[in-house]
Backbone as ProteinMPNN parsed JSONL, in Angstrom:
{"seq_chain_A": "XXXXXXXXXXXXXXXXXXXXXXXXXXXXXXXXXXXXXXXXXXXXXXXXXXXXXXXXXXXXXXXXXXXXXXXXXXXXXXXXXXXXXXXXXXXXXXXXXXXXXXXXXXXXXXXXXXXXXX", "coords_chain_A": {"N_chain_A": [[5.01, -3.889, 17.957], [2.445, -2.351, 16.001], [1.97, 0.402, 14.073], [-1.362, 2.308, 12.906], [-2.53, 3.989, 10.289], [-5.102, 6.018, 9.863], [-7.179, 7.066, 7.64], [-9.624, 9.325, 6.504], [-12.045, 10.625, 4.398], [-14.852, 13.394, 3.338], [-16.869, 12.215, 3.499], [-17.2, 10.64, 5.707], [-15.88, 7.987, 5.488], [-13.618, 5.68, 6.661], [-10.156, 4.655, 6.064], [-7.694, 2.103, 6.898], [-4.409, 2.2, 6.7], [-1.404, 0.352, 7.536], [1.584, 1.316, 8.738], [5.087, 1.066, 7.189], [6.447, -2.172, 6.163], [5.15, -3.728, 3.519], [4.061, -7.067, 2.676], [2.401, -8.185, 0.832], [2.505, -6.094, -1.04], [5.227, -6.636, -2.214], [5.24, -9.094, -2.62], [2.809, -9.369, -4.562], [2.619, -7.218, -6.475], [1.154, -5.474, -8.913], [-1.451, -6.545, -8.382], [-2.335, -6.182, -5.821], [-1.653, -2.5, -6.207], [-4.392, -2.52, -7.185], [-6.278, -3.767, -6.235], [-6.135, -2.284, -3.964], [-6.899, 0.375, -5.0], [-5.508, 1.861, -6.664], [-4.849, 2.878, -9.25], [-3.489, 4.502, -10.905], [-0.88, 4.286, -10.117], [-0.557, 1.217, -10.957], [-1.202, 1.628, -13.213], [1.557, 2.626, -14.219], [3.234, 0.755, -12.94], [2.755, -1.717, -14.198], [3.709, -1.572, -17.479], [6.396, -0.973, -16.673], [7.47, -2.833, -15.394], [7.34, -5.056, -17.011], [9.081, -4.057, -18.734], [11.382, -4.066, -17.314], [11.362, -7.037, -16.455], [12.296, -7.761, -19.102], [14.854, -6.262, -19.62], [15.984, -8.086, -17.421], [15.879, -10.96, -18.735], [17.743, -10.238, -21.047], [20.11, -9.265, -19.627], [20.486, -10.87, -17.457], [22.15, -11.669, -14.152], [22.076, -9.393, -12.913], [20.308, -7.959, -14.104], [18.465, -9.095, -12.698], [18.626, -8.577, -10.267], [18.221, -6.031, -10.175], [15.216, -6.21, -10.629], [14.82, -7.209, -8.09], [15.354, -5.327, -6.551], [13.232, -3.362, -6.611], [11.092, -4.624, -6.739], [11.669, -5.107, -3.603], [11.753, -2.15, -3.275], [9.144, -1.712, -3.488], [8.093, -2.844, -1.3], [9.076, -1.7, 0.8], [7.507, 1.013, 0.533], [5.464, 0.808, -0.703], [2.831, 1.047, 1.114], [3.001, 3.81, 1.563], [3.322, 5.093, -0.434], [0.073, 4.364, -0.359], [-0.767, 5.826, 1.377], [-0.057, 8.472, 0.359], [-1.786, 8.417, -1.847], [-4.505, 7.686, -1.128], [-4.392, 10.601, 0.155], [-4.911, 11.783, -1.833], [-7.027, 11.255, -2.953], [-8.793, 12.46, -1.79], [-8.947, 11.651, 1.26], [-7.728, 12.358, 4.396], [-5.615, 12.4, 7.09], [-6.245, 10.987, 10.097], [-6.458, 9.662, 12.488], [-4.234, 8.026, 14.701], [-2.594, 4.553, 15.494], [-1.33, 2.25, 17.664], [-1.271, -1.576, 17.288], [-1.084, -5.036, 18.344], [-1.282, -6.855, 16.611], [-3.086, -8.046, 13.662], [-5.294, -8.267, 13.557], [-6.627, -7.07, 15.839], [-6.042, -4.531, 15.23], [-8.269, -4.805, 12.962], [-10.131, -4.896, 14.644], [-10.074, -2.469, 16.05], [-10.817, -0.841, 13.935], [-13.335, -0.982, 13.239], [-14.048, -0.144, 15.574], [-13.73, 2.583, 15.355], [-15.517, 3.282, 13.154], [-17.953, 2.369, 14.159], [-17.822, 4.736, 16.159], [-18.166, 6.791, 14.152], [-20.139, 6.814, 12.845], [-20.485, 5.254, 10.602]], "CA_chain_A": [[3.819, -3.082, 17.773], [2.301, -2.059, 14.732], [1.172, 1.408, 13.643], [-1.752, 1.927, 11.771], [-2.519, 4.961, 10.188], [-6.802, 5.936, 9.781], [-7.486, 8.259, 7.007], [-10.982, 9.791, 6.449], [-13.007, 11.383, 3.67], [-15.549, 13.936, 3.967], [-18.316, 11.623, 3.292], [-16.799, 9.953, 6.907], [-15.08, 6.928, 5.15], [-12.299, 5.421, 7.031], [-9.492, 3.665, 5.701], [-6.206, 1.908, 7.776], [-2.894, 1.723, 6.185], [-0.494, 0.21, 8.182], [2.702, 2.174, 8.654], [5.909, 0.02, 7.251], [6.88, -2.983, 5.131], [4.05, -4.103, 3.119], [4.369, -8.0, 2.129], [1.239, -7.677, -0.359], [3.122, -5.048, -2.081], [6.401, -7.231, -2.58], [4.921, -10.649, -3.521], [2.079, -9.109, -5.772], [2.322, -5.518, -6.478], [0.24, -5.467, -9.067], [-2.697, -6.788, -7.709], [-1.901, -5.251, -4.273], [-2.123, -2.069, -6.256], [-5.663, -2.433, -7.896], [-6.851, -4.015, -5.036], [-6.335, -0.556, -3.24], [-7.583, 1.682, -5.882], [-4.31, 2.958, -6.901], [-4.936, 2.708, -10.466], [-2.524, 5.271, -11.679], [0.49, 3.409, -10.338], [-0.885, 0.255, -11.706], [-0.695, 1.417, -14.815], [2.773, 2.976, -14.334], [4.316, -0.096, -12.69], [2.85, -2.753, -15.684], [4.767, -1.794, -18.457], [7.839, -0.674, -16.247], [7.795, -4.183, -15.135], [7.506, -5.715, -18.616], [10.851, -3.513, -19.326], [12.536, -4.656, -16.342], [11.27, -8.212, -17.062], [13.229, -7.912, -20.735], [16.32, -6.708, -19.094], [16.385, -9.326, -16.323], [16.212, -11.647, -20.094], [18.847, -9.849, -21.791], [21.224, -9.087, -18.55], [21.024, -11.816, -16.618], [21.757, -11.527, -12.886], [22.225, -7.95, -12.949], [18.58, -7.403, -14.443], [17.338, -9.794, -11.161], [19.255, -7.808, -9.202], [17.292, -4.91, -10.226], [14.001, -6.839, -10.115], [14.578, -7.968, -6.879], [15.782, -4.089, -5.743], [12.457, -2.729, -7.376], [10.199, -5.134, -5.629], [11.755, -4.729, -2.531], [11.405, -0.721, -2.427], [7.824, -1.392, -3.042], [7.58, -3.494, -0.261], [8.935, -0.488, 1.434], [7.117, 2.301, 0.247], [3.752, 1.207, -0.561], [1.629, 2.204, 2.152], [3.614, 5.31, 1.768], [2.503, 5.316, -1.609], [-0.99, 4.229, -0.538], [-1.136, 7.119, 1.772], [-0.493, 9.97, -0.282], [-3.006, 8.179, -2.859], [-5.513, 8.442, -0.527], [-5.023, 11.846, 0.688], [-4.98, 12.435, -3.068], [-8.695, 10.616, -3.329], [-9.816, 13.761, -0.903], [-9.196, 11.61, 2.098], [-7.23, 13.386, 5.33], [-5.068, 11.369, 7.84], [-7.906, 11.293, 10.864], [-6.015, 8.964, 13.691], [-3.784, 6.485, 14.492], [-2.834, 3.809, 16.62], [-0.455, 0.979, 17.84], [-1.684, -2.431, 17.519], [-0.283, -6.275, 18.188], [-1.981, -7.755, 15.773], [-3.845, -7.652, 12.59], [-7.077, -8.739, 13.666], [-6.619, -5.478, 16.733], [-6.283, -3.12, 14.116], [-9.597, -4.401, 12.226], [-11.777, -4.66, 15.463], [-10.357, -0.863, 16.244], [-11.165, 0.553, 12.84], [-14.612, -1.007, 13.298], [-15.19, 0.359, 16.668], [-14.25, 3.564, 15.214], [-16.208, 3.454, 12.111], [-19.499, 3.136, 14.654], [-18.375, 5.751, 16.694], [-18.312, 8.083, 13.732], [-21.664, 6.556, 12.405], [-20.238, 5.147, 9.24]], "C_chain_A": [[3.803, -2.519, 16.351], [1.727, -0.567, 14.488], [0.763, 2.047, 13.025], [-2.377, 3.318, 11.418], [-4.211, 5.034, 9.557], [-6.462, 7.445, 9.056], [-9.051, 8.138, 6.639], [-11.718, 10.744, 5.504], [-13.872, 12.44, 4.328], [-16.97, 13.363, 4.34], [-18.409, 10.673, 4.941], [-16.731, 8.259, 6.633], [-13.863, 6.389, 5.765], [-11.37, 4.323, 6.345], [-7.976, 3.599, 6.628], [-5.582, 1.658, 6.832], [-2.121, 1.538, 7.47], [0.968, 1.112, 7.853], [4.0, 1.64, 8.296], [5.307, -0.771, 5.995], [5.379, -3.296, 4.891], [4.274, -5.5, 2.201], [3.455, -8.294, 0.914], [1.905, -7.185, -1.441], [4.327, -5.821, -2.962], [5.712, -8.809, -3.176], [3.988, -10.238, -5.106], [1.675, -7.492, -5.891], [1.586, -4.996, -7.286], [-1.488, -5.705, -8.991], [-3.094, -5.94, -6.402], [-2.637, -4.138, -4.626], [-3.688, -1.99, -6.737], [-6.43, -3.027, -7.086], [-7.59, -2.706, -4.071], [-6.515, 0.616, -4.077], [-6.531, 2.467, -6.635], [-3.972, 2.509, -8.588], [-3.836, 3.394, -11.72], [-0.984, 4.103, -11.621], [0.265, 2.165, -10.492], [-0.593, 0.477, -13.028], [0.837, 2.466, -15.485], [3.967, 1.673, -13.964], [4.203, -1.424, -14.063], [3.647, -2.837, -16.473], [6.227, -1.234, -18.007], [8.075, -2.377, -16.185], [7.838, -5.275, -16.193], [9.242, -5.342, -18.802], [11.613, -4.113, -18.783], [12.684, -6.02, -16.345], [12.419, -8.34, -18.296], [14.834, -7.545, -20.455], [17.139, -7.485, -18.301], [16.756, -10.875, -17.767], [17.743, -11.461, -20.817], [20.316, -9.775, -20.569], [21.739, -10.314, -17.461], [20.79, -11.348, -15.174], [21.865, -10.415, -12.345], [21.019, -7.384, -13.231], [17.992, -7.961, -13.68], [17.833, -9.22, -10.757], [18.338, -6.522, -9.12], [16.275, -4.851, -10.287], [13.719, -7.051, -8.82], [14.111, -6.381, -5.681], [14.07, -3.037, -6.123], [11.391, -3.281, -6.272], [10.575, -4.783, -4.005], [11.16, -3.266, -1.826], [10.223, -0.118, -2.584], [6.995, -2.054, -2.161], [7.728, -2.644, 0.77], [7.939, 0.702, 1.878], [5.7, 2.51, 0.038], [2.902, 1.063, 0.167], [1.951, 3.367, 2.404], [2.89, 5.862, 0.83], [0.898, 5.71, -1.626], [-1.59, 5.319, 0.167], [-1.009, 8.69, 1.288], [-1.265, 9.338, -1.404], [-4.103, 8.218, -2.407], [-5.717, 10.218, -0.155], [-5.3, 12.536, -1.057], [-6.323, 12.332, -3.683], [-9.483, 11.502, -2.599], [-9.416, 12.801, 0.793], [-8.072, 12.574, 3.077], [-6.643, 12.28, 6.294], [-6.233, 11.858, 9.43], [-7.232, 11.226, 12.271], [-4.713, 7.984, 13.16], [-3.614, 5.774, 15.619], [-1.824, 2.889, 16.532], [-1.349, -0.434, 18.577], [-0.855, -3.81, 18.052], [-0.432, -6.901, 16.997], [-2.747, -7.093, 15.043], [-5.28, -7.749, 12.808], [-7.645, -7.202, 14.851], [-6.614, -4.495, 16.059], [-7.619, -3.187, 13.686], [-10.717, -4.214, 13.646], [-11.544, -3.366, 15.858], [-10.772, -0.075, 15.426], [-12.615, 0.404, 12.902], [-15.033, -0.117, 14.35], [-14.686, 1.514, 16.135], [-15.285, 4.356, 14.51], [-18.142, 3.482, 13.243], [-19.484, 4.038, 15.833], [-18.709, 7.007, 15.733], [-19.627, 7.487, 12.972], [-21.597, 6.164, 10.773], [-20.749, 3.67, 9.156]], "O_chain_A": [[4.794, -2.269, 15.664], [0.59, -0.559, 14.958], [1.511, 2.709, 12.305], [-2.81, 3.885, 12.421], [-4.556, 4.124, 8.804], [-5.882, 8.448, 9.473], [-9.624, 7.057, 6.504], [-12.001, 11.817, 6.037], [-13.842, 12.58, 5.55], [-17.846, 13.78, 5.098], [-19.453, 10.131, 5.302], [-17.322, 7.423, 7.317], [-12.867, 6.802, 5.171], [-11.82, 3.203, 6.102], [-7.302, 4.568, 6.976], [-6.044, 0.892, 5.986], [-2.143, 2.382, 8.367], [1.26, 1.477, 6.714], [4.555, 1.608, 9.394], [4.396, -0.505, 5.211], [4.515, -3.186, 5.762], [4.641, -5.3, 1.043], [4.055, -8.708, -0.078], [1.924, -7.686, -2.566], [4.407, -5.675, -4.182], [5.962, -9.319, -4.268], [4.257, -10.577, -6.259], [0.706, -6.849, -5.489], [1.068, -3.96, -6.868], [-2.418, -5.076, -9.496], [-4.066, -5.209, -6.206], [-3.762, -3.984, -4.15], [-4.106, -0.877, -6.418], [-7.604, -2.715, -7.284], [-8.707, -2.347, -3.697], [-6.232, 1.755, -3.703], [-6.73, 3.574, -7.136], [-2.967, 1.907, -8.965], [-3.52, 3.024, -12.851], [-0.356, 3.474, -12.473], [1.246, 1.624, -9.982], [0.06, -0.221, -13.804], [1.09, 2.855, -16.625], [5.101, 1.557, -14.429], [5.144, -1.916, -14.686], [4.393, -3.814, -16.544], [7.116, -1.062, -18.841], [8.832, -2.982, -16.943], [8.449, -6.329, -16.016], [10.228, -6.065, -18.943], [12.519, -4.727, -19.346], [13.824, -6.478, -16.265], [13.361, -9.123, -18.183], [15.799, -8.197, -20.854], [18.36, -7.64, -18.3], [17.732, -11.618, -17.668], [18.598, -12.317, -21.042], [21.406, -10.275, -20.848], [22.812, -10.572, -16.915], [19.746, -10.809, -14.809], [21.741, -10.397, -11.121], [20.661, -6.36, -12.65], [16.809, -7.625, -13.617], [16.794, -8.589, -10.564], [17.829, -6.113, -8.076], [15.78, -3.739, -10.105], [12.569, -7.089, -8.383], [13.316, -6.214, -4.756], [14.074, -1.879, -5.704], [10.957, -2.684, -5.287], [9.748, -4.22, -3.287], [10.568, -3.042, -0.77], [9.882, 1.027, -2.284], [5.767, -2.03, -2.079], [6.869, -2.592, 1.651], [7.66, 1.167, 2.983], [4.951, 3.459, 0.268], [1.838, 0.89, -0.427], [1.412, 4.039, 3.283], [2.07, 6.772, 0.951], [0.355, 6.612, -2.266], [-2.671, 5.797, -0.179], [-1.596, 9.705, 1.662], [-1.376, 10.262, -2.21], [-4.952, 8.765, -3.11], [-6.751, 10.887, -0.175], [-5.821, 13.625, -1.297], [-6.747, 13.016, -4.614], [-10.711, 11.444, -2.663], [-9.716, 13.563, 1.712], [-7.559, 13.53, 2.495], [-7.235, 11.201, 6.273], [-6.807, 12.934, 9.593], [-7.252, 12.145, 13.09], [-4.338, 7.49, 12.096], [-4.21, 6.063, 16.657], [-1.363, 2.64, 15.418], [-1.86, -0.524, 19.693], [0.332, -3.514, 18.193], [0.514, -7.489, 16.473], [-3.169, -5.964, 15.292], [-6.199, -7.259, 12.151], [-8.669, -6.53, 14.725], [-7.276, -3.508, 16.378], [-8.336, -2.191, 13.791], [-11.779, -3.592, 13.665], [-12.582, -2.757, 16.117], [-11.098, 1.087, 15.67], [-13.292, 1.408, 12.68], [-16.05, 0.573, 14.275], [-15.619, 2.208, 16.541], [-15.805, 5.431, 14.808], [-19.098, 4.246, 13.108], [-20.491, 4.274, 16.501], [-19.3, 8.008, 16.138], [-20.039, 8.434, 12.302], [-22.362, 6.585, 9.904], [-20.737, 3.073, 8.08]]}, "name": "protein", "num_of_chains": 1, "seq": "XXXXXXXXXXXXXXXXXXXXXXXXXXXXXXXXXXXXXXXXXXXXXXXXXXXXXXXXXXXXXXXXXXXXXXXXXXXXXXXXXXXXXXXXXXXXXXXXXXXXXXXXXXXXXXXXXXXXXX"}
């Protein structure tokens, strides 16, 4: 089971983050973020990741090691991330829920989105 966390604006915007590993985050974390609006740590992880790029060059398997450990703990963390960046966009954690599946999560955020008339 999956559980997905519904945050809500005042304007009655809902958005799901799932709760947990985020594979998005770990394959393409830049995109991932700017995808999801999270523009700040977009432009904090870019040129970290350039750096860490140049020491994975210069170090060898000790600088992948720390590429690998980097990506990983934002495969961790970001929907952790993405949830205090929302509540930081004004939204508010609203609901949540345990799903099976990805496709059960979107037809529940829909049916909540027309019970709140969004």
């Amino acid at each position: 089971m999956k559980k997905i966390l519904v945050f809500r604006n005042e304007v009655g915007d809902l958005q799901a983050v799932k709760d947990g590993f985020s594979m998005p985050a770990l394959f393409l974390p830049l995109l991932w973020m700017i995808y999801k609006k999270m523009y700040l740590h977009a432009i904090i992880y870019f040129p970290a990741s350039l750096i860490v790029g140049g020491i994975c060059v210069k170090a060898g398997m000790p600088g992948m090691l720390l590429y690998i450990a980097i990506k990983v703990l934002i495969g961790y963390k970001g929907n952790e991330f993405l949830g205090k960046d929302l509540i930081g966009r004004g939204y508010a954690l609203f609901d949540s829920f345990e799903v099976e599946h990805q496709l059960d999560a979107e037809a529940k955020l829909e049916e909540m989105k027309s019970l709140n008339g969004v």
